[in-house]
C-alpha positions in Angstrom: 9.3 -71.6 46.4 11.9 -70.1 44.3 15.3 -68.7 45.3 17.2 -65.9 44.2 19.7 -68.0 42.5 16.4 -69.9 40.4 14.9 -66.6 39.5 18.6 -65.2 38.0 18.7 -68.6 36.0 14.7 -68.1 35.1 15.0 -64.8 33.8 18.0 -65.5 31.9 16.2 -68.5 30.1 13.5 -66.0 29.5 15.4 -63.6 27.7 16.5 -65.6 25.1 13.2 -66.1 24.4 12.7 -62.4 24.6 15.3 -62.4 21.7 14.3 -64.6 19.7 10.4 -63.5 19.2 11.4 -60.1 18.9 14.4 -60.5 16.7 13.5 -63.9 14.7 11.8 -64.8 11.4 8.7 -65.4 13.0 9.0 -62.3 15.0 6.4 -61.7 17.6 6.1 -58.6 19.4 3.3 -58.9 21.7 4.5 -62.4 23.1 8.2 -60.8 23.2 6.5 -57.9 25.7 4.6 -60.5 27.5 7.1 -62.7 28.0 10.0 -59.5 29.1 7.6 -58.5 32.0 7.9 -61.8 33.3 11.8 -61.6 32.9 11.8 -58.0 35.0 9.6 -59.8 37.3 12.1 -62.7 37.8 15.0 -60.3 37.9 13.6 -58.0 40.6 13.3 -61.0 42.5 16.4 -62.3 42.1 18.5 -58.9 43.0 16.2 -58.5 45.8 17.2 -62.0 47.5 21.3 -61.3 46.4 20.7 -57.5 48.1 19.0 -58.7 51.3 22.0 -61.6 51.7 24.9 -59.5 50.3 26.0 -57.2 53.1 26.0 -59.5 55.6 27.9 -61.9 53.6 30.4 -58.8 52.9 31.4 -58.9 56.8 27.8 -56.7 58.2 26.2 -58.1 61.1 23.1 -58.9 59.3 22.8 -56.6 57.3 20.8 -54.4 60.1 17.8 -57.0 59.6 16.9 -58.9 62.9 17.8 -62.1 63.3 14.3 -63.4 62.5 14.3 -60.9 59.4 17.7 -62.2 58.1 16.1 -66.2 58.9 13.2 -65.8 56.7 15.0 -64.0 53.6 17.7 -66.6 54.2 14.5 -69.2 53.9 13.2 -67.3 50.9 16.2 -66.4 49.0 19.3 -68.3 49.7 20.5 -72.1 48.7 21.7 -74.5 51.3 25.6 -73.5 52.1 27.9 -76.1 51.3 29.2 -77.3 54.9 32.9 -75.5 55.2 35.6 -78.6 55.4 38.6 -77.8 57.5 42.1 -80.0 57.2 42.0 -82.5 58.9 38.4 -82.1 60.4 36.4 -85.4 60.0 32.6 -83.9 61.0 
């Protein structure tokens, strides 16, 4: 399963290939079109996980999701946190 962070990086791989069918030598227009719905397909996804996991990481309680709505879109959309090392803390 994909998470928001692999489907920015996807549809930014995507779009230079966007590019450089429909802007190349060998331009290719149809395969640029296919290939661009896939990038707004990636992208949606990707600003859909950051939205979902952006207010409560702003200070919200959650966002207003319910804990089990906030677990699973965590699941879906987030990385693992790195752990948070304090001075002098050796856990």
């Amino acid at each position: 399963m994909a998470t928001g962070p692999s489907h920015y990086r996807e549809a930014e791989a995507l779009l230079r290939k966007v590019e450089r069918l429909a802007l190349g030598d060998n331009a290719d227009p149809t395969a640029a079109l296919a290939i661009a719905t896939a990038v707004v397909g990636h992208a949606t996804l990707a600003l859909a996980a950051a939205t979902a996991l952006s207010a409560a990481t702003a200070g919200n309680d959650n966002a207003g999701l319910t804990e089990t709505e906030w677990d699973a879109w965590a699941s879906a959309a987030a990385t693992t946190p790195a752990p948070v090392v304090v001075d002098g803390d050796d856990a």
